[in-house]
N, C-alpha and C positions, 0 to 999 in steps of 0.2 A: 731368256724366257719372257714373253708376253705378258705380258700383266693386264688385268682383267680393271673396268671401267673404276671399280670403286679402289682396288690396290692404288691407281693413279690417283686419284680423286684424295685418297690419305695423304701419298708422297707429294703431289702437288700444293693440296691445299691446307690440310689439318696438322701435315707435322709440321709446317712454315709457316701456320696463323701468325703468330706475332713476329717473325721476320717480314711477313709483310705488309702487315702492319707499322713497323719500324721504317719498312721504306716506302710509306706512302706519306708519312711525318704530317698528320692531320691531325686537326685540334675535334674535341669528343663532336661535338655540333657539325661539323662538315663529313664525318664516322658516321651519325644517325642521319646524316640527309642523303647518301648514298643507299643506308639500307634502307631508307624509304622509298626511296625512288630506285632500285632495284624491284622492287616488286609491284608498287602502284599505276595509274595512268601514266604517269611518269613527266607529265603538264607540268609546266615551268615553275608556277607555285603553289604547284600540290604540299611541299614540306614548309609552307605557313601555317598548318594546320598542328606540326610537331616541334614546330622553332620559330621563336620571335620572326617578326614579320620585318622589323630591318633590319635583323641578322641574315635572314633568308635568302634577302635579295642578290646580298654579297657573296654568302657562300656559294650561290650557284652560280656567279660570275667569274668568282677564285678558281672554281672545279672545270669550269670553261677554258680559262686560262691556262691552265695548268696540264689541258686536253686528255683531263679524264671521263671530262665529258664531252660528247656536242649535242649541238643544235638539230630537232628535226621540225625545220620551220612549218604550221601551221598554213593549209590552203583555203581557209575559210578566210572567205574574203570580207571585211568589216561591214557590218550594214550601214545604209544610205541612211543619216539623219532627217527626217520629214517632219517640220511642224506640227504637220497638219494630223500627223500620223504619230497615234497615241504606241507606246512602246510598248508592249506586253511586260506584266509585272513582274513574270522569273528572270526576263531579260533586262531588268532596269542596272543591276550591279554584275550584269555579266563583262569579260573581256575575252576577246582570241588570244587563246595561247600556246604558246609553242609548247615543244615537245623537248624532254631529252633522253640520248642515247648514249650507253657507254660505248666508249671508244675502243675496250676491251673485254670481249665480251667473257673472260676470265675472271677479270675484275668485278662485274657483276654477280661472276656464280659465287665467289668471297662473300658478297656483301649480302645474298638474297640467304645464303645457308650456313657458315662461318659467322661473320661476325656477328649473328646475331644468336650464335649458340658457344662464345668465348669459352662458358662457363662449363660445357661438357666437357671441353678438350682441356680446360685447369683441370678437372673433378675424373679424367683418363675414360670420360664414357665414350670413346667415338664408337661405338661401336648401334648405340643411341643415336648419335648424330647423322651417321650412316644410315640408321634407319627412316631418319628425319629425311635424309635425299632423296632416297630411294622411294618415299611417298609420295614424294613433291616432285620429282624432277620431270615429270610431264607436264606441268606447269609454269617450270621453268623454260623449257624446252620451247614451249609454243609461240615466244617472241620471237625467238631462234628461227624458226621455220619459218617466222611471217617476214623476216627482212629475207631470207635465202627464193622466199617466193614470189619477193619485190624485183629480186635480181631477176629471177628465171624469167619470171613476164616482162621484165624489163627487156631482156636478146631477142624473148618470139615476137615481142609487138617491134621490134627495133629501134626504140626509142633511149632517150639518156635516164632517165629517172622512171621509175610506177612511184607514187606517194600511197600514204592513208589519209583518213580523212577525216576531222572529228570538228561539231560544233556542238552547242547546248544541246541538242535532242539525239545524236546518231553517233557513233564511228563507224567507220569502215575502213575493213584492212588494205585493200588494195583500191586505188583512186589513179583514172588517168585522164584528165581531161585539156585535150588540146586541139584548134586548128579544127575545131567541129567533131573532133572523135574521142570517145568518151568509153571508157572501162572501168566497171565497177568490179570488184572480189572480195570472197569471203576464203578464209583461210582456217582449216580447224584441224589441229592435232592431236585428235580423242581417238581412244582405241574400239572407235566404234564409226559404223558407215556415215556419212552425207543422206542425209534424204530430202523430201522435194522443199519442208516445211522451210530449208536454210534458204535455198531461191528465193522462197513467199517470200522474207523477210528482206534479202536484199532488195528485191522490185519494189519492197514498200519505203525504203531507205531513200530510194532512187524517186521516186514518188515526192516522199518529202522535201528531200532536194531541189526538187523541180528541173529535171536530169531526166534526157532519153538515152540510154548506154546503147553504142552499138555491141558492145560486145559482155555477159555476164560470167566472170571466172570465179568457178571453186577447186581448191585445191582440199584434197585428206589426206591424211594420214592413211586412213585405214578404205579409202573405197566411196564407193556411193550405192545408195540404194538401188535395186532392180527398177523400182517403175521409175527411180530420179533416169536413169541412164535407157533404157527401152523407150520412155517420152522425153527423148534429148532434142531442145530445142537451136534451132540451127545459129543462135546465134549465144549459146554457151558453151562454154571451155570445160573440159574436167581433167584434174592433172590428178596424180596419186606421186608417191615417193617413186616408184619404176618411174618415170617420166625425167627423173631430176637427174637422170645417166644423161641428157643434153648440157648439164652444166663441165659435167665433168669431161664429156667430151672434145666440149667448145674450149674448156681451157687447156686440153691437153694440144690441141689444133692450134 
């Protein structure tokens, strides 16, 4: 018999919490910097702000090692030091920093809804905890989408990599800029349309950057507005979930 997302989602995760916890054999501090960085920007010392600052450093090097985590290197390029050129004052203790990425994206869904609700599954409420998923898990979900629609633009533009792209003022989910050609994207997994307002916003990203994209991709969940897709300009992309039957097919090919 088939068992429906959340029957898995018990057997999987909630009646093995502490087996797998047992075989992940991590000390409390490297336990809380996962489920930190399961859910936040996910920036290399974003969990200095929850754990000593030269513990931090280590633990994320240990969890590197160990390849439960990687690397998603940073494409902002360091600014040019200039004498003569006074440094803006939010940028005086800034650094570029990388990113990390679980290597499992299982292991994530552990640490972003499990471990940080141990105490339901001692106290037999999963049924509470299940409802904690079922809230969240469209938020969960939506980093999910944004690496599968790195891949997807990755095959149509035919390229090896699409990145993101984040410095002190912006992110941007989808970044491709090489050899003079340049692609910006936004990526959103709400159960509600695209409209033109998310374009404004990229072109103003792109703006900031000081970035002329030939190409501007949005990818939804759920669609795009009538006037976003009737005033489709020639030089944006719009994909939806029907569109993502090219991954599937390319890999079956």
């Amino acid at each position: 018999m088939k068992l429906s997302l959340y029957e898995n989602i018990s057997n999987v995760f909630i009646n093995h919490a502490f087996d797998i916890l047992s075989q992940l054999n991590l000390d409390e501090n490297s336990l809380k910097a996962l489920s930190v960085l399961s859910k936040n920007d996910r920036k290399r010392f974003s969990i200095n702000k929850s754990i000593p600052h030269f513990q931090a450093l280590g633990i994320i090097n240990k969890l590197l090692d160990k390849n439960i985590l990687v690397l998603e290197k940073s494409q902002e390029k360091p600014a040019i030091k200039n004498k003569r050129q006074k440094v803006k004052k939010e940028l005086r203790s800034y650094i570029v920093q990388d990113k990390v990425v679980f290597k499992n994206h299982g292991l994530r869904f552990f640490f972003y809804f499990i471990y940080p609700n141990l105490s339901l599954i001692v106290s037999n409420k999963t049924e509470e905890l299940l409802g904690i998923i079922k809230i969240n898990l469209e938020n969960y979900q939506s980093l999910i989408f944004e690496f599968l629609c790195k891949d997807f633009l990755a095959k149509k533009l035919k390229v090896e990599q699409v990145f993101s792209f984040w410095n002190y003022y912006c992110e941007i989910d989808l970044y491709y800029c090489e050899n003079n050609f340049c692609v910006l994207g936004e990526v959103k997994f709400k159960e509600r349309k695209i409209c033109k307002n998310i374009l404004n916003i990229l072109k103003n990203k792109a703006k900031q950057l000081q970035v002329q994209p030939n190409l501007y991709v949005l990818f939804s969940k759920r669609g795009f507005s009538k006037e976003l897709v009737a005033n489709k300009e020639r030089n944006l992309l719009l994909y939806t979930l029907e569109d993502f039957k090219f991954l599937i097919e390319d890999n079956n090919g």
